[in-house]
N, C-alpha and C positions, 0 to 999 in steps of 0.2 A: 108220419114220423117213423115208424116201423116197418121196417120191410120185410116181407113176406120171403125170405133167403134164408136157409141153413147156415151157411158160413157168417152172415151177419148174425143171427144168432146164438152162433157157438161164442165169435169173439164177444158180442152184448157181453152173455153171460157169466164170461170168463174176466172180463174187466170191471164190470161194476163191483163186485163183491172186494175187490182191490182197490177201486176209487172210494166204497163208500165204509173203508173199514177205520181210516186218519179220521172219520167225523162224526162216529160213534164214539171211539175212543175218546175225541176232543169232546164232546155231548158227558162223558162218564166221570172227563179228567172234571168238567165244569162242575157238576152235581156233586161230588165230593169234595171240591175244592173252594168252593162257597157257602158248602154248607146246607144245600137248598132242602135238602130234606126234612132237617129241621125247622127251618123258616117254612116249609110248605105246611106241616105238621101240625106244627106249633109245639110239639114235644122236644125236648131239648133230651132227653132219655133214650130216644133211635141214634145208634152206631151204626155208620156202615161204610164200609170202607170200600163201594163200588161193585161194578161186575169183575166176576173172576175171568181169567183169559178166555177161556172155554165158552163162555158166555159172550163174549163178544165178539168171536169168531164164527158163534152157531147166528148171530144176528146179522151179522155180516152176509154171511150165506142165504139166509132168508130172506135179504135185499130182493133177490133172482122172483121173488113170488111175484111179486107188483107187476111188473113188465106182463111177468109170465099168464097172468090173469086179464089185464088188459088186453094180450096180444090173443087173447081166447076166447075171450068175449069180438076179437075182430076174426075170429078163425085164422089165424095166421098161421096153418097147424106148422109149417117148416119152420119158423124162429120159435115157436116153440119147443118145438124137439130139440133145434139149437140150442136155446136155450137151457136145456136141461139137462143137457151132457155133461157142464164144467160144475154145473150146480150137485148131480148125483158123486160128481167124481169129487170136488169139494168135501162133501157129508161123509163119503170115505176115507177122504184122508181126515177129518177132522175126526172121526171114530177113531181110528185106530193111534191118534197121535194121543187120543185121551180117554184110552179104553180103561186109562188102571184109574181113572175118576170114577168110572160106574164099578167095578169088579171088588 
């Protein structure tokens, strides 16, 4: 399933973190909108009103890990490196777009 290509690894991992960011969010919209934490709980006293953006942006981006571990456990060392370019360039922007959250 993985091919052992730089350029299939850059695009890999430059699109997933894009395909799989609608189904976290929909995974987040569920969990608050159901209620489930409560019901998981059983405490009707837990408020929570979700992950903040920042948060599910940085899981979005952590998508890139799964491949990236599989593709290393097969030595695929070129989609890895591929892989890792859109993912370090990702954590950069997503630092600097929500630097004044840590500061």
């Amino acid at each position: 399933m993985l091919k052992n290509k730089f350029p299939f690894g850059l695009a890999f991992g430059a699109l997933l973190p894009l395909i799989c960011y609608p189904l976290i969010a929909y995974l987040d919209h569920l969990i608050t909108a159901k209620d489930l934490i409560n019901k998981i709980t059983g405490n009707s006293n837990i408020i929570w009103g979700g992950f903040k953006l920042s948060t599910l942006i940085l899981l979005t981006i952590c998508t890139n890990l799964i491949p990236t571990i599989l593709a290393n456990r097969k030595r695929l060392d070129e989609f890895v490196r591929g892989i890792m370019i859109p993912t370090v360039v990702y954590c950069f922007i997503w630092f600097f777009y929500f630097w004044k959250d840590f500061m």
